[in-house]
N, CA, C and O atoms as a Tripos MOL2 file, in Angstrom:
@<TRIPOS>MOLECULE
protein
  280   279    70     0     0
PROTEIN
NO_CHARGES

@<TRIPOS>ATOM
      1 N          54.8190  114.8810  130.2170 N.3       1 UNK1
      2 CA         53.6720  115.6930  130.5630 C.3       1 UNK1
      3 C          53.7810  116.0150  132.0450 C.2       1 UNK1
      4 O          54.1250  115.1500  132.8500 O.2       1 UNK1
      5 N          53.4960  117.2210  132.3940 N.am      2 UNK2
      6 CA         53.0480  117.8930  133.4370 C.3       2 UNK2
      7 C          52.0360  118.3270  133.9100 C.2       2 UNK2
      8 O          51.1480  118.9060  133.2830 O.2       2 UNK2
      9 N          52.0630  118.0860  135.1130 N.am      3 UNK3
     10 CA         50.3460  117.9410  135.4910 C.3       3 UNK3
     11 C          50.8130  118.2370  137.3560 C.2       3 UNK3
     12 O          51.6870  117.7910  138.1000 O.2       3 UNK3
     13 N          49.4110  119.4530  137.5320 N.am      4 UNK4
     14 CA         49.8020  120.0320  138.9650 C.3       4 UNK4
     15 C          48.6020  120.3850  139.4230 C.2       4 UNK4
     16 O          47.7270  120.7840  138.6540 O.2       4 UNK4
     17 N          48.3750  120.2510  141.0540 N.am      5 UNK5
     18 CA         47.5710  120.0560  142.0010 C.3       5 UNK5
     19 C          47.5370  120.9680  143.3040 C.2       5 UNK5
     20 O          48.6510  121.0020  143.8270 O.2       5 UNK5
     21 N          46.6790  121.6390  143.9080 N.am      6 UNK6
     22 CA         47.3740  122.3530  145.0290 C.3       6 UNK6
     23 C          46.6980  121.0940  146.0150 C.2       6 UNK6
     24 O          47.5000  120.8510  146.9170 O.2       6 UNK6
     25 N          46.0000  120.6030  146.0690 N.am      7 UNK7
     26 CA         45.3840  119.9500  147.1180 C.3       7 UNK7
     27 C          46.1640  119.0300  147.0960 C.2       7 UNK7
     28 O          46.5420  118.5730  146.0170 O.2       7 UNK7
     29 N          46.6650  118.4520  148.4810 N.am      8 UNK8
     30 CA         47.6730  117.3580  148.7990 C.3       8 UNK8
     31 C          47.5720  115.6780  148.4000 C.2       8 UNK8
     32 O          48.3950  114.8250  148.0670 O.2       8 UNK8
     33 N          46.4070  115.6980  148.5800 N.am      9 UNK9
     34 CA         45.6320  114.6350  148.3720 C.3       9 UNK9
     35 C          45.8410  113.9440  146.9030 C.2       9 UNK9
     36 O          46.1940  112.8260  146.5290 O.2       9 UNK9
     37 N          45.3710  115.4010  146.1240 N.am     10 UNK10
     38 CA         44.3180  114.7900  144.5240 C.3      10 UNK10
     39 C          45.6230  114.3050  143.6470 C.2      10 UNK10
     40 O          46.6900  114.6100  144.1790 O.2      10 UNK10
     41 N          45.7130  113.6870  142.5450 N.am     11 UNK11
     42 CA         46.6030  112.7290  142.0890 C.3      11 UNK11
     43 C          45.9810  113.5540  140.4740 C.2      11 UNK11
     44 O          45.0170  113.3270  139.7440 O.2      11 UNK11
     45 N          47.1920  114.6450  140.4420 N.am     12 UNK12
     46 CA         47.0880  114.9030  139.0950 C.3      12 UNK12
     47 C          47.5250  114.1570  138.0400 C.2      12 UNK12
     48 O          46.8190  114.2230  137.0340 O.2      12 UNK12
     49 N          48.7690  113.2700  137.9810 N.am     13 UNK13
     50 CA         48.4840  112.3290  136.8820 C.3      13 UNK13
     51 C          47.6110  111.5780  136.7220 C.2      13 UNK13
     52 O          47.8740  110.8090  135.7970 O.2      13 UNK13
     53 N          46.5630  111.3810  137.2210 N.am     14 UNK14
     54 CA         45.1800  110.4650  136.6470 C.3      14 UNK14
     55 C          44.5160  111.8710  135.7990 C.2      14 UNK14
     56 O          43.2910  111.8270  135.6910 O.2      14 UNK14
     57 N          45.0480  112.8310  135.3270 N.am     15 UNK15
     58 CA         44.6020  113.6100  134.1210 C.3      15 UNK15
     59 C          44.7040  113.2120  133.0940 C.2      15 UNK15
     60 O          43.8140  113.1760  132.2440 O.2      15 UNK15
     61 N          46.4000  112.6430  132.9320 N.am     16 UNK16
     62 CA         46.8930  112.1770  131.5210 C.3      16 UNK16
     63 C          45.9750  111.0040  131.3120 C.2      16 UNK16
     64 O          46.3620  110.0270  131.9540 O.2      16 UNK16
     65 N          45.0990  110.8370  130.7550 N.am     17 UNK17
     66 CA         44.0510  109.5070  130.7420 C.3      17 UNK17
     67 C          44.5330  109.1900  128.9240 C.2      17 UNK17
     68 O          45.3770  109.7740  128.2440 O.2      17 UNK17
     69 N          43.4900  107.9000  128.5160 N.am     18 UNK18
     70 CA         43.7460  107.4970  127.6760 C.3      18 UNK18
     71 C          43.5060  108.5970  126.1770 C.2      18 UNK18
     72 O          43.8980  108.0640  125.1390 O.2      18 UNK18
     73 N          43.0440  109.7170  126.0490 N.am     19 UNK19
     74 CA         42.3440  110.8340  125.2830 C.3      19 UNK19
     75 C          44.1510  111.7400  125.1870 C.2      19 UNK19
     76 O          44.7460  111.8180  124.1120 O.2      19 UNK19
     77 N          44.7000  112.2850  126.4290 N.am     20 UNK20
     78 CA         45.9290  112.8060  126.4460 C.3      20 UNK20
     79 C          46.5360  112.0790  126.0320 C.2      20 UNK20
     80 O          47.3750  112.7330  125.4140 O.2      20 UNK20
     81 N          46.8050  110.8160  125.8750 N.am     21 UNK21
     82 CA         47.6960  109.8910  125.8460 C.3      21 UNK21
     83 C          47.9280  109.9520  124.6950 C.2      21 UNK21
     84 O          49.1110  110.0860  124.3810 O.2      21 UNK21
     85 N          46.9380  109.8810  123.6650 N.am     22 UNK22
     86 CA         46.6320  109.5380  121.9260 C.3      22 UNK22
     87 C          46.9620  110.9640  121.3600 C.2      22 UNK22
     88 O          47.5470  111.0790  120.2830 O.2      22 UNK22
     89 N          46.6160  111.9290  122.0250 N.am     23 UNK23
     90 CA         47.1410  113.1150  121.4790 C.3      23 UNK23
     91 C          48.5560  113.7020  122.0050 C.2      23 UNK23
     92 O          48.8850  114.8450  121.6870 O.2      23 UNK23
     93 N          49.3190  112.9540  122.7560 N.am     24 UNK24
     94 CA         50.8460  113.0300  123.4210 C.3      24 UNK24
     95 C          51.4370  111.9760  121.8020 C.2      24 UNK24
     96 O          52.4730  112.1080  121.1500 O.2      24 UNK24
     97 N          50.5250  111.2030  121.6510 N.am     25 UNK25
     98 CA         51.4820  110.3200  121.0490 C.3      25 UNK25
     99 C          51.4630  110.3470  119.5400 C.2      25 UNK25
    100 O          52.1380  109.6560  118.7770 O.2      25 UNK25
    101 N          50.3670  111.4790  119.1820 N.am     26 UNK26
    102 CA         50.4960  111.8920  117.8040 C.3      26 UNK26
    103 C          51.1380  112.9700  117.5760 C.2      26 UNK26
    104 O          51.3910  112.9920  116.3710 O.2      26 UNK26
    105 N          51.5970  114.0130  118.1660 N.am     27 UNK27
    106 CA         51.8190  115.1340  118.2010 C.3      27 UNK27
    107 C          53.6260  114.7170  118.1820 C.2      27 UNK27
    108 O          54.4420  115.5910  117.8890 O.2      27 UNK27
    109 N          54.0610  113.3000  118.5310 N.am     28 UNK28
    110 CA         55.3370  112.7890  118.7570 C.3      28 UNK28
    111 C          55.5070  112.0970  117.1020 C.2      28 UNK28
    112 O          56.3470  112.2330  116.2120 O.2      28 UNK28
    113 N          54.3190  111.3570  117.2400 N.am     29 UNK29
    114 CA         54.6590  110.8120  115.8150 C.3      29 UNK29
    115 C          54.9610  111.8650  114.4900 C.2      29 UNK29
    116 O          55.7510  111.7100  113.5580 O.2      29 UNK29
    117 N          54.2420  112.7290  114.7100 N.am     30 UNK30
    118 CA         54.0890  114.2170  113.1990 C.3      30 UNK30
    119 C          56.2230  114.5540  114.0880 C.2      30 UNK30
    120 O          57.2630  114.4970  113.4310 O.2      30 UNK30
    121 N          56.1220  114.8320  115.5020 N.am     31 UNK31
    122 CA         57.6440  115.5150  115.3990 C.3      31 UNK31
    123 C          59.0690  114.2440  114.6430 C.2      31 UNK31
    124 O          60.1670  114.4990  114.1480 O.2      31 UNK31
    125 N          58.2920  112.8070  114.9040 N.am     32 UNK32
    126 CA         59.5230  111.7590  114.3440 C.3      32 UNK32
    127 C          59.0100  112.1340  112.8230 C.2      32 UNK32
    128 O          59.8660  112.7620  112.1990 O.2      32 UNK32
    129 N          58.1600  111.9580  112.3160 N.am     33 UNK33
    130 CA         58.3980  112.2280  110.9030 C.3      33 UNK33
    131 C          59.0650  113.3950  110.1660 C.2      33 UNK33
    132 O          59.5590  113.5560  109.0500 O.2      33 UNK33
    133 N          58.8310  114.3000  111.4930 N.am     34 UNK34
    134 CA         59.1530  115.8910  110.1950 C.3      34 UNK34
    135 C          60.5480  115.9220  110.7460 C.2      34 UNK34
    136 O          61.4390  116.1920  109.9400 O.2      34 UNK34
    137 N          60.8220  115.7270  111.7780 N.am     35 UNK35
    138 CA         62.6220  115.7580  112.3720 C.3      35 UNK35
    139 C          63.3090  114.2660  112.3070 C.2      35 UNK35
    140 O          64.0710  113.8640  113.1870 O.2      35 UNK35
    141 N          62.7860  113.1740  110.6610 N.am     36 UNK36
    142 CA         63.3190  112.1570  110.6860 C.3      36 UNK36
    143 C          64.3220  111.3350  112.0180 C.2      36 UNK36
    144 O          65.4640  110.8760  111.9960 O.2      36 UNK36
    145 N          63.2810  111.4200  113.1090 N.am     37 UNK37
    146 CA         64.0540  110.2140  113.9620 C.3      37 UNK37
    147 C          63.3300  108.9070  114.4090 C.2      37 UNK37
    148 O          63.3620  108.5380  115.5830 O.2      37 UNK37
    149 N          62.6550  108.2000  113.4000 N.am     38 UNK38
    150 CA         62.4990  106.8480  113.4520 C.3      38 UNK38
    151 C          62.6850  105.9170  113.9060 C.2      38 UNK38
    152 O          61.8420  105.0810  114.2320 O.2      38 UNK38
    153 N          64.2880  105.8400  114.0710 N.am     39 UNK39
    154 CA         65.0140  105.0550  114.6360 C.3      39 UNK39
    155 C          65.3500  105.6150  115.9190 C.2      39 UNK39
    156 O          66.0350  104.8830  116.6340 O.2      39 UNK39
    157 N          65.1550  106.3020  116.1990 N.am     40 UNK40
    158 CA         65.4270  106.9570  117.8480 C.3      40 UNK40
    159 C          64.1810  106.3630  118.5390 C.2      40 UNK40
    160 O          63.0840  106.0610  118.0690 O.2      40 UNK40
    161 N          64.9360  106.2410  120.4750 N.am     41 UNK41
    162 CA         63.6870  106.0140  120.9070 C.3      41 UNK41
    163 C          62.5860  106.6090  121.4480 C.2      41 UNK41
    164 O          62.9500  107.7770  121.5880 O.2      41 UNK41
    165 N          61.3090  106.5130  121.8920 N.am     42 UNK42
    166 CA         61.4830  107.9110  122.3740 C.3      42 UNK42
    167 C          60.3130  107.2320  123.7190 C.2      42 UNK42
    168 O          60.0330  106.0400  123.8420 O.2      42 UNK42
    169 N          59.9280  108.0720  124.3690 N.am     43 UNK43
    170 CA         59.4060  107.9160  126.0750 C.3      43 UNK43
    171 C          59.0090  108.6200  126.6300 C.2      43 UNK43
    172 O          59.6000  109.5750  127.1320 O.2      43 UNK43
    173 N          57.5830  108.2820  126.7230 N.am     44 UNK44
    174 CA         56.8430  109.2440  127.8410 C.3      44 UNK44
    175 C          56.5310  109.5830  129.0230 C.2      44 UNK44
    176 O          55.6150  108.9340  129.5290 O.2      44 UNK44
    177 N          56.9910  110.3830  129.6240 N.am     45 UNK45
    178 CA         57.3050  110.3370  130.8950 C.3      45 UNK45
    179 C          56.2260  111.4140  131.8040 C.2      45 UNK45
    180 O          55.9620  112.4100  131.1310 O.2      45 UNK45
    181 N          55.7210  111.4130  132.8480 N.am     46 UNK46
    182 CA         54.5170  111.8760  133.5660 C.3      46 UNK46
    183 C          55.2620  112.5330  134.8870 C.2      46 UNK46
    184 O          55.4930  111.9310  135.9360 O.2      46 UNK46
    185 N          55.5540  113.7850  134.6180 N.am     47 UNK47
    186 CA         55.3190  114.3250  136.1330 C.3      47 UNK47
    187 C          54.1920  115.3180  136.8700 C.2      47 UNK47
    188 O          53.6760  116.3700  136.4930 O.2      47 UNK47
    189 N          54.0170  114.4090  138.2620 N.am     48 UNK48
    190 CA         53.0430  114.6550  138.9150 C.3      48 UNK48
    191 C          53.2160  115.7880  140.4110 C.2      48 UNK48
    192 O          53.6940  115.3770  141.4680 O.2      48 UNK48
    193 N          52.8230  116.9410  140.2490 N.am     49 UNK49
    194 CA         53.6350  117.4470  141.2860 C.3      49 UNK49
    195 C          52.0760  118.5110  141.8820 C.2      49 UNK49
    196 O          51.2960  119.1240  141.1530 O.2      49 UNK49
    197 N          52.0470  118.3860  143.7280 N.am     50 UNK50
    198 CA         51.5190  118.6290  144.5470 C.3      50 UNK50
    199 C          51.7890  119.8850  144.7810 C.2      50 UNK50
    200 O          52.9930  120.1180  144.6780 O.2      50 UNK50
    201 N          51.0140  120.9680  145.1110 N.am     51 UNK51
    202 CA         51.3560  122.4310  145.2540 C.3      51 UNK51
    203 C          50.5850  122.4690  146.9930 C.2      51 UNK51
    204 O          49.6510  123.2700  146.9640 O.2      51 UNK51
    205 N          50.7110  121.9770  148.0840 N.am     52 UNK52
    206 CA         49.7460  122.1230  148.7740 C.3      52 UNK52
    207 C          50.6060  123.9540  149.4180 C.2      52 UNK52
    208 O          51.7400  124.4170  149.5440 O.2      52 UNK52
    209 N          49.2770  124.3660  149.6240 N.am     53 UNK53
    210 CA         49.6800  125.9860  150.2830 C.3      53 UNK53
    211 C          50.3250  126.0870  151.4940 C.2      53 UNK53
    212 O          50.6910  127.2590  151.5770 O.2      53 UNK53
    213 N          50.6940  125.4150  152.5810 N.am     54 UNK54
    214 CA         51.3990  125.4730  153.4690 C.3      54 UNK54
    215 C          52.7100  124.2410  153.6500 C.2      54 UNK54
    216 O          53.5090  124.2710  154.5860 O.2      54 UNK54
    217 N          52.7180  123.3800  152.7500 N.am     55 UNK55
    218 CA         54.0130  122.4440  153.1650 C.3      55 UNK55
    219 C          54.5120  121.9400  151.1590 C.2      55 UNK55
    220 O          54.0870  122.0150  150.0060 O.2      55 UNK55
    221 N          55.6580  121.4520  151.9750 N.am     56 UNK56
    222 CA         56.5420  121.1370  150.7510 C.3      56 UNK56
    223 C          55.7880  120.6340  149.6440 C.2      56 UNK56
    224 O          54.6040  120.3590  149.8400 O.2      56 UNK56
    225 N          56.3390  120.4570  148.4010 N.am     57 UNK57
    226 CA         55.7850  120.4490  147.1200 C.3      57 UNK57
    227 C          56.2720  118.8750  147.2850 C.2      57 UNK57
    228 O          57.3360  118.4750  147.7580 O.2      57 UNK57
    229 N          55.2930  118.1900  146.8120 N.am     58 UNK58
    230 CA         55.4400  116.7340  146.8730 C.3      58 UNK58
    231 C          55.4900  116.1230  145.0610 C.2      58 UNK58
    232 O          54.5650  115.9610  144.2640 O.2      58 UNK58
    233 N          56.8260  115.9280  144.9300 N.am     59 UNK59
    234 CA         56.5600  115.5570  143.1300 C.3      59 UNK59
    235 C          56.7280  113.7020  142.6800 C.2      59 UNK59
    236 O          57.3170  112.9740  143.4790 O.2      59 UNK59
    237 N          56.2070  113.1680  141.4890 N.am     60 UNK60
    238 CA         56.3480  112.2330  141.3640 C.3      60 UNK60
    239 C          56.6160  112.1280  140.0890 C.2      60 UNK60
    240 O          56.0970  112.9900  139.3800 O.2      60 UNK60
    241 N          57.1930  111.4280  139.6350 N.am     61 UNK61
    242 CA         58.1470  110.9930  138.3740 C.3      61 UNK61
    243 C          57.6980  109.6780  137.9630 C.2      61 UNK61
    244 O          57.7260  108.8500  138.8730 O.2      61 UNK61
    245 N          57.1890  109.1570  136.5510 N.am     62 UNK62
    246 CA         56.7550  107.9720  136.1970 C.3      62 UNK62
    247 C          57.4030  108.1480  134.8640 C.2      62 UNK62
    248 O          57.0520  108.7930  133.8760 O.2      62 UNK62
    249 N          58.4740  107.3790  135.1100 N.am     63 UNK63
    250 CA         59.5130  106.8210  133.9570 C.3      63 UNK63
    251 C          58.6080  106.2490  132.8720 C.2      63 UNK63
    252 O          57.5770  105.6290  133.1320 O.2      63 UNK63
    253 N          59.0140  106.4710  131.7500 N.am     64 UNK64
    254 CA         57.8160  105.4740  130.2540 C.3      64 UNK64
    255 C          56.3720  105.0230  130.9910 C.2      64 UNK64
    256 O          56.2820  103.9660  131.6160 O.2      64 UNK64
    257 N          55.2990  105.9270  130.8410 N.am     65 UNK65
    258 CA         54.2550  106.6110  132.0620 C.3      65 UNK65
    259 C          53.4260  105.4790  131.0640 C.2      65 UNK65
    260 O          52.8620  104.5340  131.6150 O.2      65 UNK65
    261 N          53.3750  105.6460  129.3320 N.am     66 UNK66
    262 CA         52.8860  104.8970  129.3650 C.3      66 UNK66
    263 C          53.5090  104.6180  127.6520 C.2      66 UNK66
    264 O          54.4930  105.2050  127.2020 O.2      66 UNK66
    265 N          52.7080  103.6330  126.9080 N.am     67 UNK67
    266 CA         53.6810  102.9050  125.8180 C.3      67 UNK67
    267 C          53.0270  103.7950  124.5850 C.2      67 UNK67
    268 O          51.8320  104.0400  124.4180 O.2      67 UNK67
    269 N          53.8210  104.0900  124.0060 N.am     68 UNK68
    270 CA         53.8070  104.7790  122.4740 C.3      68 UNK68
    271 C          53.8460  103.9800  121.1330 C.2      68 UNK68
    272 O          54.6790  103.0750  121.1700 O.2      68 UNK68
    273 N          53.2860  104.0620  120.1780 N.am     69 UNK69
    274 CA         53.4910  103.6230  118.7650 C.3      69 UNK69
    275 C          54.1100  104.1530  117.5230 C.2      69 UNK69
    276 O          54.0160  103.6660  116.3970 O.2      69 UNK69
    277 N          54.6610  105.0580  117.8320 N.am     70 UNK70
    278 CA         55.0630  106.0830  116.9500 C.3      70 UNK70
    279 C          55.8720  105.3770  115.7490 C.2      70 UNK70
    280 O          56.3370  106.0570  114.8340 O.2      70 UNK70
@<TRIPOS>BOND
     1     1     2 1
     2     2     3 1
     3     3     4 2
     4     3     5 am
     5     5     6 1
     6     6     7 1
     7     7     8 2
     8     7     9 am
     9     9    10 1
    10    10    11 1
    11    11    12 2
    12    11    13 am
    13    13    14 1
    14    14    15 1
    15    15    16 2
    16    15    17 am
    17    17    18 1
    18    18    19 1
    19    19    20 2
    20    19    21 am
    21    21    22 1
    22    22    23 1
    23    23    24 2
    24    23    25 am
    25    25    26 1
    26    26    27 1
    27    27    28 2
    28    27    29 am
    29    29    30 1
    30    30    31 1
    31    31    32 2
    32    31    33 am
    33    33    34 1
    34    34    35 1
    35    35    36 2
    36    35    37 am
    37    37    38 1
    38    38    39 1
    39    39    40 2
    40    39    41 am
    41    41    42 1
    42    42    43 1
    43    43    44 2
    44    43    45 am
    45    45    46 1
    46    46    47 1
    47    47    48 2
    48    47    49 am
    49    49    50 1
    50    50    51 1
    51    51    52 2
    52    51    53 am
    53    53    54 1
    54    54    55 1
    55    55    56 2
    56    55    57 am
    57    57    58 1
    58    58    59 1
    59    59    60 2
    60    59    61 am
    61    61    62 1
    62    62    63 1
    63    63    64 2
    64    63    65 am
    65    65    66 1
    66    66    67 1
    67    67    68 2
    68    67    69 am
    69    69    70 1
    70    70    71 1
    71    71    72 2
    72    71    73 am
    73    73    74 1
    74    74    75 1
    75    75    76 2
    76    75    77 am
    77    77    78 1
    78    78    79 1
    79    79    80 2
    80    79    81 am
    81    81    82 1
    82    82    83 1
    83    83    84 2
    84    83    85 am
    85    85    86 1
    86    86    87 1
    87    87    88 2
    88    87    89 am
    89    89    90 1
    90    90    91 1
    91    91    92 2
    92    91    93 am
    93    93    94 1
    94    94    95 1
    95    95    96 2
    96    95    97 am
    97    97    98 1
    98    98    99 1
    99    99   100 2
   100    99   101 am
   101   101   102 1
   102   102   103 1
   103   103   104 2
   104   103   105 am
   105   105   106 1
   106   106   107 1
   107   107   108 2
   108   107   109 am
   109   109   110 1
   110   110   111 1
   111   111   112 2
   112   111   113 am
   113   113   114 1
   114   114   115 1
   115   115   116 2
   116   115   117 am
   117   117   118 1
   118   118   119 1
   119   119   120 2
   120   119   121 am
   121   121   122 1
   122   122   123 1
   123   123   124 2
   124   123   125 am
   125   125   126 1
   126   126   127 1
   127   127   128 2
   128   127   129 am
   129   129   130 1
   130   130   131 1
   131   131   132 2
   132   131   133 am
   133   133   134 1
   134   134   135 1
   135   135   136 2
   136   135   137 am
   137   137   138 1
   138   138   139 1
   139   139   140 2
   140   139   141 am
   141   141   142 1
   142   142   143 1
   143   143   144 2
   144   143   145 am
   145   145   146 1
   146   146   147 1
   147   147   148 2
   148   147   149 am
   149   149   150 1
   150   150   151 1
   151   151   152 2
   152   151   153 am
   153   153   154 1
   154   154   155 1
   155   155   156 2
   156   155   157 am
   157   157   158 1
   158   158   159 1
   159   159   160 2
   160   159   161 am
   161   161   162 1
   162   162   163 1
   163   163   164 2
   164   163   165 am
   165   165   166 1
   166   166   167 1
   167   167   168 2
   168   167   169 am
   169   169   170 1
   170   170   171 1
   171   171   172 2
   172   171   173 am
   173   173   174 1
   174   174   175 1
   175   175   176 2
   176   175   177 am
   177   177   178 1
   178   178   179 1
   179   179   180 2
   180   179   181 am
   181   181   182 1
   182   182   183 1
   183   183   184 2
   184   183   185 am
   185   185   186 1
   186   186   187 1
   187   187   188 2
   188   187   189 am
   189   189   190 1
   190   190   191 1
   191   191   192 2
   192   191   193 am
   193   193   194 1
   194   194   195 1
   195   195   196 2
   196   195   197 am
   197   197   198 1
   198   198   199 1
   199   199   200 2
   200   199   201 am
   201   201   202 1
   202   202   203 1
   203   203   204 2
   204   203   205 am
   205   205   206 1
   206   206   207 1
   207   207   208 2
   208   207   209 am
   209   209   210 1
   210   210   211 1
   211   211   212 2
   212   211   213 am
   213   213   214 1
   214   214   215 1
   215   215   216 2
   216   215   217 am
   217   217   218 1
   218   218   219 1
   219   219   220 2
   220   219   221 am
   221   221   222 1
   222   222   223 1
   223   223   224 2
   224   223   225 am
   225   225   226 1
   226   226   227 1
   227   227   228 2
   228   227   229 am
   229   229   230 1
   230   230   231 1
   231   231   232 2
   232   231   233 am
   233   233   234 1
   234   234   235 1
   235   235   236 2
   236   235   237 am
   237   237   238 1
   238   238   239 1
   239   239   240 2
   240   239   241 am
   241   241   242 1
   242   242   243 1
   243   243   244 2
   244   243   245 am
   245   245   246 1
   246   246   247 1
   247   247   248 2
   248   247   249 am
   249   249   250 1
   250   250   251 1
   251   251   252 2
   252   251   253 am
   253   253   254 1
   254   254   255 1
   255   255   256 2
   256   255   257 am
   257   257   258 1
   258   258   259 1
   259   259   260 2
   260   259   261 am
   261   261   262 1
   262   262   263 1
   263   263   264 2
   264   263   265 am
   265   265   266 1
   266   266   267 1
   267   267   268 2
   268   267   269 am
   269   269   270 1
   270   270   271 1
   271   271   272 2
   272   271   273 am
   273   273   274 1
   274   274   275 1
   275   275   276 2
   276   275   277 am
   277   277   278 1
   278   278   279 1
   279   279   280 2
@<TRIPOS>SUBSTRUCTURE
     1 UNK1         2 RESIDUE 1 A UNK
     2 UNK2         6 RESIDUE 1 A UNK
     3 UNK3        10 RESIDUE 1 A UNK
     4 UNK4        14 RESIDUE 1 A UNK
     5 UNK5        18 RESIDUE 1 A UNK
     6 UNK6        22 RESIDUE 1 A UNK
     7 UNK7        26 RESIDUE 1 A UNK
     8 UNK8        30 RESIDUE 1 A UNK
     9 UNK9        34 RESIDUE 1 A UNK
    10 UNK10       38 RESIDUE 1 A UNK
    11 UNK11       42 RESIDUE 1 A UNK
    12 UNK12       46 RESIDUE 1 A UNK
    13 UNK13       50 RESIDUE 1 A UNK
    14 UNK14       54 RESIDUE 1 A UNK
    15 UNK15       58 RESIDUE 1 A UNK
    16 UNK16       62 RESIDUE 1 A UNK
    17 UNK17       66 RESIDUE 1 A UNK
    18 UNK18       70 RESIDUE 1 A UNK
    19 UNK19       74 RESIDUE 1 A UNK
    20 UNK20       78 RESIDUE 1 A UNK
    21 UNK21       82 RESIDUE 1 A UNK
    22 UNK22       86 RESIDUE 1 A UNK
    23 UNK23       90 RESIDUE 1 A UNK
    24 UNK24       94 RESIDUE 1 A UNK
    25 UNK25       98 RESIDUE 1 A UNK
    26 UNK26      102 RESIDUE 1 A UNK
    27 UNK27      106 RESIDUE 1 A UNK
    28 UNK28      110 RESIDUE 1 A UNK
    29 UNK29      114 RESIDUE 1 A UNK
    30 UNK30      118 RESIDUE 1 A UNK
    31 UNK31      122 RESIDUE 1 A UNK
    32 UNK32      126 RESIDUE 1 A UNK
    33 UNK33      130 RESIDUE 1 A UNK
    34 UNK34      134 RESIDUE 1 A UNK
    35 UNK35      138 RESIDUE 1 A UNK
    36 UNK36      142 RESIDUE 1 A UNK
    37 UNK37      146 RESIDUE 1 A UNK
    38 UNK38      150 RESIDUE 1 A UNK
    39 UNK39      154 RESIDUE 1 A UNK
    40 UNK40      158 RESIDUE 1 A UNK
    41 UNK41      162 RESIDUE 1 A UNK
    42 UNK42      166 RESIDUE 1 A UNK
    43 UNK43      170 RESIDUE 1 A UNK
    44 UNK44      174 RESIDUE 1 A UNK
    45 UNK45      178 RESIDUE 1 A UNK
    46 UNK46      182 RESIDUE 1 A UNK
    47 UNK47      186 RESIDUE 1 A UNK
    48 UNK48      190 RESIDUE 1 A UNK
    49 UNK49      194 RESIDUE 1 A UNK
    50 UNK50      198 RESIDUE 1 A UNK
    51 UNK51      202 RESIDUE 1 A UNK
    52 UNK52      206 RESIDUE 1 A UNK
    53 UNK53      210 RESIDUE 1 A UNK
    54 UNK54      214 RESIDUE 1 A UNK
    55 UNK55      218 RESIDUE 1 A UNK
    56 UNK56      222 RESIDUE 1 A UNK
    57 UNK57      226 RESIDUE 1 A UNK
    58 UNK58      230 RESIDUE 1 A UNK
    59 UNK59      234 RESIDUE 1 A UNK
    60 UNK60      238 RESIDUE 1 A UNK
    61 UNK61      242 RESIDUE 1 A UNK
    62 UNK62      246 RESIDUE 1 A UNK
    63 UNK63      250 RESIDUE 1 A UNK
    64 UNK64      254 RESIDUE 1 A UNK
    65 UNK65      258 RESIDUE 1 A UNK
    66 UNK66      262 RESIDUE 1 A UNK
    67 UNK67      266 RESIDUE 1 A UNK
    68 UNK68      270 RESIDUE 1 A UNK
    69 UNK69      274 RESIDUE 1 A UNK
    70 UNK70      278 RESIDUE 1 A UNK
């Protein structure tokens, strides 16, 4: 998931909350069932990236952001 901010400050991954999370992780479960990969692993990953209007784009990357049941 992607998630973006112009203000330098604000911390757009605190969007993906627990509500995104359940619907990231069903929308994964319906793709392992209909593209049989069960046995594959799979991982959700969160990038967080800063748009401020005058300086560099500040991005953040959160490896397995958070845990799945699929």
């Amino acid at each position: 998931e992607v998630k973006t901010a112009e203000a330098p400050n604000a911390l757009p991954e605190a969007r993906v909350d627990h509500h995104k999370q359940r619907r990231l992780t069903a929308l994964a479960a319906q793709a392992v069932r209909r593209y049989k990969l069960q046995n594959k692993p799979i991982r959700f990953d969160v990038i967080a990236v800063n748009l401020p209007p005058d300086a560099e784009p500040l991005i953040r990357h959160y490896e397995a952001a958070f845990d799945s049941h699929v």
